[in-house]
C-alpha positions in Angstrom: -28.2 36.3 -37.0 -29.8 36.9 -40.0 -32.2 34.2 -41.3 -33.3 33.3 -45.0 -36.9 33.3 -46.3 -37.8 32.5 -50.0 -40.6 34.7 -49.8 -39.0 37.8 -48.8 -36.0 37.8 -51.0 -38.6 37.7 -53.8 -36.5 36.7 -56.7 -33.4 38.2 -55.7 -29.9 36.4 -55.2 -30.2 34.8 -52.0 -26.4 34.8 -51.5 -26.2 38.8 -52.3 -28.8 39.6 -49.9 -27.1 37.5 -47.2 -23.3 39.5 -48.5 -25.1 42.9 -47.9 -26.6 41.5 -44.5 -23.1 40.6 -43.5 -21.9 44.1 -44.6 -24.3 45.8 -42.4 -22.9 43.9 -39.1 -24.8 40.2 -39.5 -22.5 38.0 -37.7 -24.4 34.6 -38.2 -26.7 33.7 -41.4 -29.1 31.0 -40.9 -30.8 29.0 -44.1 -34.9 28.5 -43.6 -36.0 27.0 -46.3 -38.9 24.7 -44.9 -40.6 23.4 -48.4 -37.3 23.4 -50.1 -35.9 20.7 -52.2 -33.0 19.1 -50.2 -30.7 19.4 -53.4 -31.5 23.0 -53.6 -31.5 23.6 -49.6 -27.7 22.0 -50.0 -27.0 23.8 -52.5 -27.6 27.3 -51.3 -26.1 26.5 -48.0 -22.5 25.4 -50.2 -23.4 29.0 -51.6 -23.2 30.5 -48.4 -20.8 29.0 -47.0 -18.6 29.4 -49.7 -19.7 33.1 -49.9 -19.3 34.3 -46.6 -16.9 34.7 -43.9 -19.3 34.0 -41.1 -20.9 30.7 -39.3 -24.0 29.7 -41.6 -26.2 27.1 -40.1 -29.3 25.4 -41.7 -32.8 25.3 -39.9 -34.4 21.7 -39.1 -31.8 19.6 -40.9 -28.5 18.3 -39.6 -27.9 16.6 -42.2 -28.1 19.0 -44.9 -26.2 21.4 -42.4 -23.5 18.6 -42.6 -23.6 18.3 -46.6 -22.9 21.8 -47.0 -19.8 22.3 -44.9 -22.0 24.5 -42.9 -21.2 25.6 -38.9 -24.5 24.0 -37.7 -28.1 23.8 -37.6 -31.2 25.2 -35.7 -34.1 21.9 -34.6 -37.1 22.6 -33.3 -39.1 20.0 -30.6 -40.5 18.1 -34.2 -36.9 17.7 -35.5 -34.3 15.5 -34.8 -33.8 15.2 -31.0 -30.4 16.8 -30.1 -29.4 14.2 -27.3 -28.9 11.4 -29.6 -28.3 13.5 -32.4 -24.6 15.1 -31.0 -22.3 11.8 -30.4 -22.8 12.0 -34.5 -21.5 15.1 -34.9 -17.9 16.4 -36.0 -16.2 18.6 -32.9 -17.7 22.2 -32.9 -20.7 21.6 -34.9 -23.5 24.1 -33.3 -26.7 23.0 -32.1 -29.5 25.9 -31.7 -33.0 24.7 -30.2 -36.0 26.6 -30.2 -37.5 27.9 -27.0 -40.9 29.5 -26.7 -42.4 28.6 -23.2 -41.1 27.9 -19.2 -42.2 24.3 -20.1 -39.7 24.0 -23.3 -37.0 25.9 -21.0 -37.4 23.3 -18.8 -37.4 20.7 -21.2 -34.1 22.3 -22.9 -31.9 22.3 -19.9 -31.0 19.4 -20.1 -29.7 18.9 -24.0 -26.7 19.6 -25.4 -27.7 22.8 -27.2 -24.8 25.8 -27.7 -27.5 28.7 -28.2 -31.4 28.8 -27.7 -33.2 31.0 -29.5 -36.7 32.1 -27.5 -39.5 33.9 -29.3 -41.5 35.3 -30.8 -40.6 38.2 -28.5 -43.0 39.8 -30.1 -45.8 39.6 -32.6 -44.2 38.0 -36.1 -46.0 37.8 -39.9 -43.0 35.0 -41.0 -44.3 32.3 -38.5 -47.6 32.7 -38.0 -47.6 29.8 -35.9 -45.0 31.1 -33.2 -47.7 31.5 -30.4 -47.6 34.1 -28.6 -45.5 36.8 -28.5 -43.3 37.0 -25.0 -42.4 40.8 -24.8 -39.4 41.8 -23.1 -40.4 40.3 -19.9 -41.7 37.4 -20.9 -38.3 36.7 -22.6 -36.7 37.9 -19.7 -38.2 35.4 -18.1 -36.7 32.4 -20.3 -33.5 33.7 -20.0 -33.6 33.1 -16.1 -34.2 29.3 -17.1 -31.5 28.8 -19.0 -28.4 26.8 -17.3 -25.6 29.2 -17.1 -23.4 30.2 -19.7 -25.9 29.3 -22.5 -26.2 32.2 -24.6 -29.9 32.9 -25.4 -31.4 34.8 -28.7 -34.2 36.7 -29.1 -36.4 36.1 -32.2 -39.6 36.9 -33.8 -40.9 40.3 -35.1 -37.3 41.6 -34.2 -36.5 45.2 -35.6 -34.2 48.0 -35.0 -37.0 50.0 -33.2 -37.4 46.9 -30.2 -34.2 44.8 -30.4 -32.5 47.2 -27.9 -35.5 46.0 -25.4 -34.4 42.4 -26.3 -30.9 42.8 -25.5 -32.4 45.2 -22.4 -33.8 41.7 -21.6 -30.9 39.6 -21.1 -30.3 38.1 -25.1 -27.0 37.5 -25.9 -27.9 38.8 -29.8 -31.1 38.9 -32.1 -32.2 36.8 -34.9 -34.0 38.5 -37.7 -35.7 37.5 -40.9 -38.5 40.1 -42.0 -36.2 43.0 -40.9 -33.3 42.4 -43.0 -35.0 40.1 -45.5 -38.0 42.7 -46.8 -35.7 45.6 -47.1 -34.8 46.8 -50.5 -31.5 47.6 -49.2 -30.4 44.4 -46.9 -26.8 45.8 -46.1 -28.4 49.3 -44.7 -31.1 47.6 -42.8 -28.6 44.8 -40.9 -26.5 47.6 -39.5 -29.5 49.3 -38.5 -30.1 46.4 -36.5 -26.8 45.9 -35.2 -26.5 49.4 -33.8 -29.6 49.0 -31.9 -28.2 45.7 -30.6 -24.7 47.0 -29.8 -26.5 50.3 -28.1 
């Protein structure tokens, strides 16, 4: 999964850095857009999904995941709580939380989430305030908590040089921003990342 950032794309068409990503093996684009206008959050999301021929899911907001078309969203413990947030949703609608500790594993086994993503596996310069950073075992670790079946995601400071470990670790894929969304060429810098996944 490949996920947006404003500041990294630095000018550059959001949606053609997210084709190249898909190019270069990104089978998931997530839209983080956290001081975004809700018009504009919608419409680069209708962009994407209009764009692209894989899930795109929006972080923190349901409802502008559900304005867009899109396959989803990503909520954190501050969002909208998933429990009563589901019965709303049309069938097949993905629900990602985040998980970053045993206590928010524990916490998370019990909602009806189809992915969690756990990090910062390791240490990250687009959330500054992740916490801190799990390492292999530590993520490890997580995925031992999760109920059975539900895929887990590693995240934070994920590159081509460690996401190997991650996968090492038990993550059923990676999530990266910095990786993909710093590089002057996006589309080389996703498959980099996907062959390291898929090693």
């Amino acid at each position: 999964m490949v996920i947006t950032d404003p500041d990294l794309i630095k000018g550059r068409d959001p949606v053609s850095v997210c084709r190249a990503a898909v190019r270069g093996g990104a089978t998931m684009i997530q839209v983080r857009w956290k001081d975004g206008n809700p018009a504009d959050v919608v419409e680069l999301a209708r962009a994407l999904v209009a764009a692209l021929p894989v899930p795109i899911l929006v972080n923190d907001r349901a409802d502008i995941a559900l304005a867009a078309g899109a396959a989803g969203a990503h909520l954190g413990w501050e969002d909208v709580p998933l429990a009563p947030l589901r019965p709303h949703l049309p069938a097949g609608f993905l629900l990602g939380i985040s998980v970053g500790s045993a206590d928010e594993a524990t916490r998370a086994g019990g909602l009806p989430a189809d992915y969690w993503s756990a990090g910062p596996c390791f240490p990250t310069p687009t959330k500054p305030d992740a916490g801190s950073a799990l390492g292999p075992e530590g993520f490890a670790s997580i995925v031992r908590l999760a109920p059975e079946g539900m895929p887990v995601m590693g995240i934070g400071g994920i590159t081509a040089a460690n996401a190997t470990a991650i996968i090492t670790a038990g993550a059923a894929g990676v999530a990266v921003i910095g990786a993909v969304m710093s590089a002057q060429d996006p589309e080389s810098a996703a498959r980099a990342v996907a062959v390291a996944v898929h090693a």
